[in-house]
C-alpha positions as CSV (number, residue, x, y, z in Angstrom):
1,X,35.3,-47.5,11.9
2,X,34.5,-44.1,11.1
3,X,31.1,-43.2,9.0
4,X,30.4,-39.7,10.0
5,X,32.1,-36.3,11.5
6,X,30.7,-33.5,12.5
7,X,32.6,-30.4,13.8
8,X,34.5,-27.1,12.2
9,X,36.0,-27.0,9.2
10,X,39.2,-25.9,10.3
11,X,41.7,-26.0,6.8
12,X,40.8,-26.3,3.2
13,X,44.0,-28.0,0.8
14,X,43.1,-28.9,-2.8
15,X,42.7,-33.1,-2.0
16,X,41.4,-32.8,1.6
17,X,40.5,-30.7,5.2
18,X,40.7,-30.7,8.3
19,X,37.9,-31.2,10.4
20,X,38.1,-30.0,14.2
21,X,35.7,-32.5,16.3
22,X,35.9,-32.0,20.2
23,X,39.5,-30.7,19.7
24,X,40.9,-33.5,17.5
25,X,41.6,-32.8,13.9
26,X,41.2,-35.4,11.1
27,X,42.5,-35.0,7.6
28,X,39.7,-36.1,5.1
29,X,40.5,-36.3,1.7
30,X,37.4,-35.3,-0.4
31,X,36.6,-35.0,-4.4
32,X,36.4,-31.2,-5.6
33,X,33.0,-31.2,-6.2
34,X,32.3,-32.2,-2.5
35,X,36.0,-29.1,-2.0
36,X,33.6,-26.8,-3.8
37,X,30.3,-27.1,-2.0
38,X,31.9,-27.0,1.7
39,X,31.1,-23.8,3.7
40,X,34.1,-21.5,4.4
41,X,36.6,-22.0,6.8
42,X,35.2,-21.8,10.8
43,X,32.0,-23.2,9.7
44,X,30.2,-26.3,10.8
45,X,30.0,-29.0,8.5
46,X,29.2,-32.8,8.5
47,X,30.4,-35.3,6.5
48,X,29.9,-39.0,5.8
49,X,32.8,-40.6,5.6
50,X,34.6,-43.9,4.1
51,X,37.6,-45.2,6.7
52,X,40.6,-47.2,4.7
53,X,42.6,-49.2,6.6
54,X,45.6,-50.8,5.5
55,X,48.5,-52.5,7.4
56,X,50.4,-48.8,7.2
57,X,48.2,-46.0,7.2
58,X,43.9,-45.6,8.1
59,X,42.7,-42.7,5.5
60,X,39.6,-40.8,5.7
61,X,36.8,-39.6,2.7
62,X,34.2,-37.4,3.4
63,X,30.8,-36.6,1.2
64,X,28.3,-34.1,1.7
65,X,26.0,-36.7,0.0
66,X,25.6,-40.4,1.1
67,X,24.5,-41.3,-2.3
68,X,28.3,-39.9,-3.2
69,X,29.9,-42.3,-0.6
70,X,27.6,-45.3,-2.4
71,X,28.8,-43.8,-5.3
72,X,32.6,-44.2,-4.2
73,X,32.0,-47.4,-2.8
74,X,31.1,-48.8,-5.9
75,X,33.6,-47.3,-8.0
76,X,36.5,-49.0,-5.8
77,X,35.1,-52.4,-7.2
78,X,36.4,-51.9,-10.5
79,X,39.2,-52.9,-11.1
80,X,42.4,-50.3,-11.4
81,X,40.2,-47.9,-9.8
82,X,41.5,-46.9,-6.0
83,X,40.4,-43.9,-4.3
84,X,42.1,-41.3,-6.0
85,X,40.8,-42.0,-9.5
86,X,36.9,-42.8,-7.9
87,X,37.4,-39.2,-6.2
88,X,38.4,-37.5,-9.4
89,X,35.4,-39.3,-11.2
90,X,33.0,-38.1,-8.4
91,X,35.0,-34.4,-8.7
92,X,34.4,-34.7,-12.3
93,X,30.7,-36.2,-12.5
94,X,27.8,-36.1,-10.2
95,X,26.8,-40.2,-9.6
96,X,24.0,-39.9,-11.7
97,X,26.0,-38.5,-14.4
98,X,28.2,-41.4,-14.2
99,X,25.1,-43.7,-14.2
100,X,23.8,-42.4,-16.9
101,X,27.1,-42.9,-18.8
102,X,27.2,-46.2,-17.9
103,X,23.9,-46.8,-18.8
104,X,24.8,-45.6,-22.6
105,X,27.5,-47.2,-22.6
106,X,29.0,-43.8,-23.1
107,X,33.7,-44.7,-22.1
108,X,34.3,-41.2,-23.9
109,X,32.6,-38.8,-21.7
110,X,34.3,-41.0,-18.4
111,X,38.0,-40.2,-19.8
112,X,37.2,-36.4,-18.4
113,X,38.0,-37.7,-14.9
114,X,41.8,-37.0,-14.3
115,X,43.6,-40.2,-14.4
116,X,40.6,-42.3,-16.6
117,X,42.3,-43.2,-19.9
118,X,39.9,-45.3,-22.9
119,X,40.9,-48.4,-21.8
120,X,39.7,-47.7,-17.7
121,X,36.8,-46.1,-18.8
122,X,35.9,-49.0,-20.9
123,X,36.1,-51.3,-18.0
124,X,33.8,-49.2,-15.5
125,X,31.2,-49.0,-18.3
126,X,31.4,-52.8,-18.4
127,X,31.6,-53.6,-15.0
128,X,29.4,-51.2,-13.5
129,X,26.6,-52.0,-15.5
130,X,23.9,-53.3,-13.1
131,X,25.3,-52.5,-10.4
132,X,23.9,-50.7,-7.0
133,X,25.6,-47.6,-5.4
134,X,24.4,-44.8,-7.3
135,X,21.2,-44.4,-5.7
136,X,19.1,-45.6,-8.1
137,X,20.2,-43.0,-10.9
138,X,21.6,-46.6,-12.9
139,X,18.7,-46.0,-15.1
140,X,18.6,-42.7,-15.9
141,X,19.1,-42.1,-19.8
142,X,22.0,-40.0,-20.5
143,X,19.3,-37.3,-22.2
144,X,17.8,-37.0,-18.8
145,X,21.1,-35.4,-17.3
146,X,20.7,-31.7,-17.4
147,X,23.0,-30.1,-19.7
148,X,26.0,-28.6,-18.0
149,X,26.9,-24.5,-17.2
150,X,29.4,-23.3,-19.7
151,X,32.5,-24.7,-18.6
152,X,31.5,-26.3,-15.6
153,X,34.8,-27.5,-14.8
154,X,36.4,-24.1,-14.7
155,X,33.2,-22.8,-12.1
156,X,34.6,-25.7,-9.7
157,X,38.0,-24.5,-9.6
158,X,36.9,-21.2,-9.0
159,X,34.7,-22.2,-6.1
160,X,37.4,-24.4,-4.6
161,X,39.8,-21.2,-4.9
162,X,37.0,-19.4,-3.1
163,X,36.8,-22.0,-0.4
164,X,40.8,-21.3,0.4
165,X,40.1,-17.5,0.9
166,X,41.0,-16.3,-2.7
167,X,38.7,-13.9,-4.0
168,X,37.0,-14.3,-7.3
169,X,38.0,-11.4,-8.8
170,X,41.9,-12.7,-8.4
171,X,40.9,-16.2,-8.7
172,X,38.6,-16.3,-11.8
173,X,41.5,-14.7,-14.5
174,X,44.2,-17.2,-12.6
175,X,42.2,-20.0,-13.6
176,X,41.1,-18.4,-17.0
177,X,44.6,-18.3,-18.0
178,X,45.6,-21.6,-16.7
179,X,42.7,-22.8,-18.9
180,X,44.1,-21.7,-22.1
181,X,47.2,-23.3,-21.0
182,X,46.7,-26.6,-20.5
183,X,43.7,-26.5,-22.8
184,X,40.0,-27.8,-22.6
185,X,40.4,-31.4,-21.8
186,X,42.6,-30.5,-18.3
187,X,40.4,-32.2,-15.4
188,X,39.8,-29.4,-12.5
189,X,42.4,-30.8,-10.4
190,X,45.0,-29.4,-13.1
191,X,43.2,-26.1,-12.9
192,X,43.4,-25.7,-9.5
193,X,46.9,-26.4,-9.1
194,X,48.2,-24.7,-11.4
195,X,45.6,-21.6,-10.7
196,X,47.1,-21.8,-7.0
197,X,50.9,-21.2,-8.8
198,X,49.6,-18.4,-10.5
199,X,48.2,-16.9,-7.2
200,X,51.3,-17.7,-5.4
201,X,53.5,-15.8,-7.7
């Protein structure tokens, strides 16, 4: 099994990138908040990663952050939640922000994550509770997670746009207007697709 690559970043897509190590590529899918925070193209870059195997296909998520991958791990015990909806909770929250959630028992602010409806949300609050894999951060009060930017959501999907070689002065009103479009509950995923349309136009 695979737990950690190191090599070049070769290609940056919206769900995943390649990563060159000794001349073989592998496609890891990643959450946008680990898309945001990877260098540029050509750089270096390590990442821990989660191997999948199932009787058709073995996938590959990366983290910058261990405690993400914990994070992840965890997540995938709830059940209805497989790796696409744990990555767009980790996209949308940071673990401890989910811990702290949990610890309110605070469903509303999980149906931000793309693809978390009430009733899912519900669920992770009551099954995560008590649980390990968010490095500790379980116990954090909700009023000890610092308050967020303006619009954090829409600075993610500007630094993921960044990350695929758009500048910010193009990508920034791309995004802007896709926000008013789709409005303010779209998760960032939305944004950046449909920023990447406006672009491509």
């Amino acid at each position: 099994m695979i737990g950690r690559l190191a090599g070049t970043l070769v290609a940056v897509e919206p769900e995943a990138v390649l990563v060159d190590v000794n001349g073989v590529g592998y496609v890891v899918g990643v959450s946008t908040r680990t898309l945001a925070a990877l260098p540029p193209p050509g750089a270096a870059v390590t990442l821990t990663i989660e191997t999948m195997v199932r009787e058709d296909a073995i996938t590959l998520y990366g983290f910058l952050d261990p405690a993400e991958r914990a994070a992840f791990r965890t997540l995938l015990t709830v059940q209805g939640v497989g790796a696409k909806v744990a990555l767009a909770l980790l996209g949308a929250f940071s673990p401890g922000q989910i811990a702290a959630a949990v610890a309110a028992g605070d469903a509303k602010t999980l149906t931000r994550a793309s693809g978390v409806g009430a009733r899912l949300a519900a669920r992770l609050v009551t099954e995560l509770k008590g649980k390990p894999g968010f490095a500790g951060a379980e116990a954090i009060p909700a009023a000890a997670v610092p308050a967020p930017p303006p619009d954090p959501l829409l600075a993610d999907a500007v630094s993921a746009l960044a990350n695929l070689g758009y500048r910010r002065a193009e990508a920034e009103p791309a995004l802007a207007a896709a926000r008013r479009r789709l409005g303010d509950a779209a998760p960032v995923e939305a944004l950046i697709r449909e920023g990447l349309k406006a672009l491509a136009r």
